[in-house]
N, C-alpha and C positions, 0 to 999 in steps of 0.2 A: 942476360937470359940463360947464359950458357950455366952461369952458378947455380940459380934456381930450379933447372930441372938435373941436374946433379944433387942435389939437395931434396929432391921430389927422389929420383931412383932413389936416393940411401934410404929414406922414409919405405920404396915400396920394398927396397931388400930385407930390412928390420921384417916385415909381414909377411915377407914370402919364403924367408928361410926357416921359421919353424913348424910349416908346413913341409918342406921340401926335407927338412933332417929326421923329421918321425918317418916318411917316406923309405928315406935310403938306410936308417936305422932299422927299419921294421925286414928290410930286405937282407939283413944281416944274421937275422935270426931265424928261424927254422918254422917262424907261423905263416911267413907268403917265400914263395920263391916266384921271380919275377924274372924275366929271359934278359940278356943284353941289349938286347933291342928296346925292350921297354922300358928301363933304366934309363940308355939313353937317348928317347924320345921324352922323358918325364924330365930329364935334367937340362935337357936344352930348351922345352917347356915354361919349363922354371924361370930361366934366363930369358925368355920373352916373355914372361909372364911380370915380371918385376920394371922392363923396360914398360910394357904397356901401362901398366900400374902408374909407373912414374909419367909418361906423358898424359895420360888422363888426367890426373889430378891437376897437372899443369894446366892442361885444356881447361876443365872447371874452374878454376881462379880468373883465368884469361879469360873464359868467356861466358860458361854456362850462367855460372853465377850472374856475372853483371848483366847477360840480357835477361835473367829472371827477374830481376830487381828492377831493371829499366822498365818494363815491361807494365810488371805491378803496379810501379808507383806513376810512369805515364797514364795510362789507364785511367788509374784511381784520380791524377789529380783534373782528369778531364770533368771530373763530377757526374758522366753520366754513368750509375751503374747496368742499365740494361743492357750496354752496349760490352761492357766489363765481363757481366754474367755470360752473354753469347761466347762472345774470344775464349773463357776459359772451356765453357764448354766444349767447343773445336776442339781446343789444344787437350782439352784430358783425353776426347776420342779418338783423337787422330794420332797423339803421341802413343797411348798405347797400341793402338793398331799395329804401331810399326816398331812393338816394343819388342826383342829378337828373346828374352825369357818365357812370355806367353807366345808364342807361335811353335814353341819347342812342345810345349804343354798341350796346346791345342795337338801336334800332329802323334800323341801318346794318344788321344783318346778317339781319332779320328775314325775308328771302325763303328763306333758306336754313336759319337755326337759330331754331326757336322764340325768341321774345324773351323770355320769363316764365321756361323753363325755364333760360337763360342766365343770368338774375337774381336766382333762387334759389339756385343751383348756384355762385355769384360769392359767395350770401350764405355758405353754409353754409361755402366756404371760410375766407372770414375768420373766422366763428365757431368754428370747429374752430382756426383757429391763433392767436386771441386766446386761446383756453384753453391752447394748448402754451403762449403767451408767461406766462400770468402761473404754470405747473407751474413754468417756465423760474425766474421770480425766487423761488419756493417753495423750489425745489432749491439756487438759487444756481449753477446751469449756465451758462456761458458762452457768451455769444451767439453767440459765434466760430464755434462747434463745431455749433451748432444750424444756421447759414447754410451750413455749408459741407453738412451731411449733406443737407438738402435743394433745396438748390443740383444736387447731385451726381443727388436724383430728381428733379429737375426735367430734366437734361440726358438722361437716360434715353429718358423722357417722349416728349422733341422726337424721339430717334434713335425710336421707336416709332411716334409721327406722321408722321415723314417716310418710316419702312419701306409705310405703311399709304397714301400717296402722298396725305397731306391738307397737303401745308405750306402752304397760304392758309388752317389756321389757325392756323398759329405767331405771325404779327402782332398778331392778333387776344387772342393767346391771352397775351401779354406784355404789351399795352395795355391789359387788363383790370385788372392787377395794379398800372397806375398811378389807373385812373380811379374807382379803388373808393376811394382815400384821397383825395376830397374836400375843400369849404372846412367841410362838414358833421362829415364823421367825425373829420379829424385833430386839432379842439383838443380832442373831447371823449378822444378814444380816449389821445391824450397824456397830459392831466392824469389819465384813469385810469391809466396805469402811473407816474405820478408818486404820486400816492396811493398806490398799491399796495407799491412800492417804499418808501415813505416809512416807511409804517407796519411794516415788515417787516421793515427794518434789513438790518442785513447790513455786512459793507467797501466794497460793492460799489453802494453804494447811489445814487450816482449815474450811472454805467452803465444799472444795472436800470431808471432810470428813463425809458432810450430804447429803443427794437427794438422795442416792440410796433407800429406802423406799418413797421416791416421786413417782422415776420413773416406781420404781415396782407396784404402786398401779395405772399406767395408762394405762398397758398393759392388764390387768383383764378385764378393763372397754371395748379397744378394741377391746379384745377377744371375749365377750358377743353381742357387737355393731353388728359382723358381724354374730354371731348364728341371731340375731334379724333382720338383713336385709334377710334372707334366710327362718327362720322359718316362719313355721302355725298354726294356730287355738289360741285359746282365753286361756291364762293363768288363770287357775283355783285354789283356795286355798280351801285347807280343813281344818278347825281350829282343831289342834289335845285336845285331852284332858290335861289340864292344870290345874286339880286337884291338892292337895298334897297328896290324898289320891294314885293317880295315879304314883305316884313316889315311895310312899312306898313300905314294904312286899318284894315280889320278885322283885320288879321292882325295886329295892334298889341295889339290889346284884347284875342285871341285869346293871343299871347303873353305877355302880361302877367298875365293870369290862369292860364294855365298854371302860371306861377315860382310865381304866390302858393302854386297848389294842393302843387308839388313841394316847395316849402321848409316849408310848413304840413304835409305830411304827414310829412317828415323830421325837424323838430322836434320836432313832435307824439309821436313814439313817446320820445324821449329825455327829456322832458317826462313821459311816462306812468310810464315806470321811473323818474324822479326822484322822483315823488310818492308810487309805493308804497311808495319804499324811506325818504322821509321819514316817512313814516304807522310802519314797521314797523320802524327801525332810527336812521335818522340824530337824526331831532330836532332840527334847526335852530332854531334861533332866529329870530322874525319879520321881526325886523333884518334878518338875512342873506336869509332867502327874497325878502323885497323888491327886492332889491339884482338878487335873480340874475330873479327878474321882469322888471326893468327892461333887466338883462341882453338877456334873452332878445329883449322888444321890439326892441332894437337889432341885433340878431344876423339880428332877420326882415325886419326891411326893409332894412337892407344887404344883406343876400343878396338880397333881389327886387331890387332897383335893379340891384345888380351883374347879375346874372347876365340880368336884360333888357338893359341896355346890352350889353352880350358879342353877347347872339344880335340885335339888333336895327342894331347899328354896324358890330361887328368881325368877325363873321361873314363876312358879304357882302364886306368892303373886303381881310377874308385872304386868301380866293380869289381876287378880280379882280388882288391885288395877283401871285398864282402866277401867274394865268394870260398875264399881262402880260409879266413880266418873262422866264419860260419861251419865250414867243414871241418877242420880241425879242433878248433876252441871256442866253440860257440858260446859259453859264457863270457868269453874274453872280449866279443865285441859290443857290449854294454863299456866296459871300462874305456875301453877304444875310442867310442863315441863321445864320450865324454873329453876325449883328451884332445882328438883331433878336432872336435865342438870348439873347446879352447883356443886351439891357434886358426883355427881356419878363417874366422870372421876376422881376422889382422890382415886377410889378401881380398877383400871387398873393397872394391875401390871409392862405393858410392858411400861406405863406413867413414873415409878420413873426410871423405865433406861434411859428413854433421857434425864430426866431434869436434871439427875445424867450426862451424857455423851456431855450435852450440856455445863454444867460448868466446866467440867473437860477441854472439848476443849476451850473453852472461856476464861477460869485460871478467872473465876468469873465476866466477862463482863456482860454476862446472866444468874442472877441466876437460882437458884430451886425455887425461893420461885415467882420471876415475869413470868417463866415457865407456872409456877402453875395457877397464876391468870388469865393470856391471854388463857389458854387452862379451865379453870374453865367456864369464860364469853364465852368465844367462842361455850363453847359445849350446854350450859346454853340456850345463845341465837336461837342454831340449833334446841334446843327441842323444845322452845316455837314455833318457827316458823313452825318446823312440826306440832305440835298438830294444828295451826293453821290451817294449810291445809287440815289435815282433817276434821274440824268445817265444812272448806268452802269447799271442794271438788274441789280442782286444781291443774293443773297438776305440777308435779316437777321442769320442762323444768321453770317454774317462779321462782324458787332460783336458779336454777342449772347456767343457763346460767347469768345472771348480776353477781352473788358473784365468777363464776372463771376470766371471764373477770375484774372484782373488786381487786381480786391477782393478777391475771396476772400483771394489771396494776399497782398493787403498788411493782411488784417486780423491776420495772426500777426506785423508788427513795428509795427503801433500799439498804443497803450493803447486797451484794450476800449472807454471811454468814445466817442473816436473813432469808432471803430465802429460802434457803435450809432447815433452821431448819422448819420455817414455813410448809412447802411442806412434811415434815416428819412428824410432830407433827400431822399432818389430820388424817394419817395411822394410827400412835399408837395409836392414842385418841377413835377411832373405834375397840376397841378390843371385847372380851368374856365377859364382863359383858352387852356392849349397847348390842349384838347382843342375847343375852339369861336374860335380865333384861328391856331393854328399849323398846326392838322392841316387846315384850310378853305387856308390855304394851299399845304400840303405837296401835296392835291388838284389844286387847279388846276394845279400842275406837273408833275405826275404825267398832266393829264387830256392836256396841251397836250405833253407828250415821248414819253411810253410809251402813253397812250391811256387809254379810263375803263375797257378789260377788266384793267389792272393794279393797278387801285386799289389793292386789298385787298392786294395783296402789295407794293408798294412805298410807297404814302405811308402806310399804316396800321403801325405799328410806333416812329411818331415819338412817342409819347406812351413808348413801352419806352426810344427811345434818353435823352427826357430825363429820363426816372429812371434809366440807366443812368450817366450821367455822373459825377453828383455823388458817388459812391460812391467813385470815385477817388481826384476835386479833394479830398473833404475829406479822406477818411484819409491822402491825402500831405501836409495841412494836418499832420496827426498827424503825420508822418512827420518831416516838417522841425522839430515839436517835440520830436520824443525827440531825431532829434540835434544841436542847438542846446543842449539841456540837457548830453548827452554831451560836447560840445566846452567848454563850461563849467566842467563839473565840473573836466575836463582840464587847463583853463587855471589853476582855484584849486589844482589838486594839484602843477603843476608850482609855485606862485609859492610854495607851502608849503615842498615839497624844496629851494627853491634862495635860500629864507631864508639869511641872515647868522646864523649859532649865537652869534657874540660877542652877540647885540641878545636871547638869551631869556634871560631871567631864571632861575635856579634859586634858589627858595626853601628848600630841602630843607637 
């Protein structure tokens, strides 16, 4: 045990040190000056940010995972789906509810849209589209066709928002649909369509075992669409204080019990449904329950580590670092974005479960390592492109709509698998460090060029572009594999045709 999460930490040090060296490099140079204090609350940060890291992902092996899969495939193989569709609908409402990224989300916009009602309404989507996802591998329907129909009401949606003149909450309303797949929901929700999929068979069976974080991250979006066609008055942002002083002292102990409360109640419920449904169906074995026990312990305090270090180091150090370099080299943080885009998705912790769950499905088609790269560039590219827009001040609706119509369209010449991974990989790569390191960023630049009345419409939507990216990067990953294989084939068919006939043998 003791080797494997030693083995876990070095994995999360690889991710978390090239975040942490553009940090302390950039502190070296004359574009941020950063006090002692904050330096060394960002460096000790770091060092709990790599422990949490590493006992998470340990936690997820040990536990998340397998009860997602027990789960699925108990379930499934009771035969009854009514009773299937109900359990996941719970579990997509109830897990998000106590998802600790949208309750951050919710209390930004809480002067204007109830926060509760935001949170509910977030939940019930996903619950509703975790039951289309698994009608989805019931029927054996194609992903393809399911993203594109409601890709299609989603675009409606926006033209009806923006007829009704609420587009501050178009940002809002697309960032939701990143922060609801969490470092919480995604290993569980995964290993349930692995399970589900597993047990269920099909051709198609490795495919089916991706999209359900696709499709739960489109229902958030049209949950929000239609607060937006209804709501009134003008979305306001207040910039909270983003000191480190302001973290400190009491507000240490304060935050800290917070995490424990948020991750204990978000466990807690997936934990509840584990147990009845061992009591009433699975039957595990005491062996295994142990295992995912022990799981679990590790799953809770990596999480609390991680996600205090987050709001306790990097918080404070992403804004000062916007507000700095905006003021001084405001062209320079386009380039910025782009670079810290690149390393930043390496310290997501809910990233090494898929790239881990993507090879495991694949038996090494898709590794971890080209995963890495197509979600590195993709996120890379989202940031530079937001920072860019807030340089220029325009609206979203100019990435948003070309780059899903750009997926969409390149989902009909990949293979489905692709796909799906693609459409997953947007959700995960939007976790708790872009939404409490990047978007504290994207703020301060936003506060310092366009002002704190643009908040809402300009730095808020950074969480939409970097799950918008990866959709691309990866299915052209797909892309360059169908025709590598194509050109292949080509090359053995010509070397066939233009065989020497004297060299074949006829037996006959």
């Amino acid at each position: 045990m003791a080797k494997i999460l030693l083995s876990k930490i070095k994995e999360a040090l690889v991710s978390v040190l090239p975040v942490a060296a553009i940090v302390l490099l950039l502190n070296l140079t004359p574009l941020v000056n950063f006090t002692g204090l904050e330096m060394g609350v960002f460096v000790a940060s770091a060092f709990a940010l790599i422990l949490g890291i590493g006992l998470f992902n340990m936690g997820a092996d040990l536990a998340m995972t397998p009860m997602g899969e027990q789960i699925g495939s108990g379930l499934t193989k009771s035969g009854n789906l009514p009773i299937l569709l109900v359990v996941c609908f719970a579990m997509g409402l109830l897990i998000t509810v106590a998802e600790p990224d949208l309750s951050v989300l919710a209390n930004q916009v809480g002067e204007v849209l109830n926060g509760t009602l935001l949170i509910v309404t977030v939940g019930i989507g996903v619950g509703l589209f975790l039951i289309i996802s698994v009608i989805k591998m019931a029927t054996h329907k194609p992903l393809s066709s399911l993203l594109l129909f409601f890709y299609m009401v989603l675009f409606m949606l926006t033209a009806l928002v923006i007829i009704n003149e609420n587009t501050d909450f178009l940002p809002l309303a697309f960032d939701s649909g990143g922060v609801t797949t969490g470092p919480i929901t995604v290993p569980f929700i995964m290993a349930l369509g692995v399970g589900i999929a597993t047990t269920m068979g099909g051709k198609n069976v490795g495919e089916n075992s991706f999209g359900l974080i696709a499709m739960c991250s489109i229902g958030p979006i049209l949950a929000v669409m239609l607060l937006g066609i209804t709501a009134s008055g003008d979305m306001s942002y207040a910039v909270p204080n983003y000191s480190v002083q302001a973290g400190l002292g009491s507000a240490l102990g304060h935050t800290v019990l917070h995490t424990f409360k948020e991750v204990a109640i978000a466990l807690g419920l997936i934990i509840a449904f584990f147990v009845i449904l061992q009591i009433v169906c699975l039957k595990l074995p005491k062996k295994r329950l142990l295992q995912i026990a022990v799981g679990i312990f590790y799953t809770y305090i990596g999480l609390v580590v991680f996600l205090t270090a987050v709001k306790i180091g990097f918080v404070p150090i992403g804004y000062k670092m916007g507000t700095e370099l905006a003021g001084n080299h405001p062209a320079f943080v386009i380039g910025f974005g782009f670079i810290i885009g690149m390393v930043v998705v390496l310290a997501e912790p809910a990233v090494h479960v898929l790239n881990k769950q993507v090879e495991d499905i694949t038996s090494g088609t898709v590794s971890k390592k080209s995963m890495m790269i197509a979600l590195s560039v993709g996120v890379g590219i989202s940031l530079g492109l937001s920072m860019l827009r807030i340089v220029l001040d325009f609206s979203i609706l100019y990435y948003v709509i070309p780059g899903y119509l750009v997926s969409l369209g390149l989902s009909f010449f990949v293979p489905g698998l692709y796909t799906a991974i693609a459409f997953d990989s947007g959700g995960v790569a939007s976790g708790p460090l872009t939404s409490s390191f990047i978007l504290p960023f994207a703020v301060g630049v936003c506060c310092v060029l366009q002002g704190e009345a643009k908040v809402m419409s300009d730095a808020f939507g950074i969480v939409t572009m970097v799950a918008m990216t990866p959709l691309i990067t990866i299915q052209l990953l797909g892309f360059r594999a169908v025709v590598t294989k194509k050109v292949q084939d080509k090359i053995a068919m010509r070397r066939i045709l233009n065989a020497d006939d004297e060299q074949i043998i006829d037996f006959m």
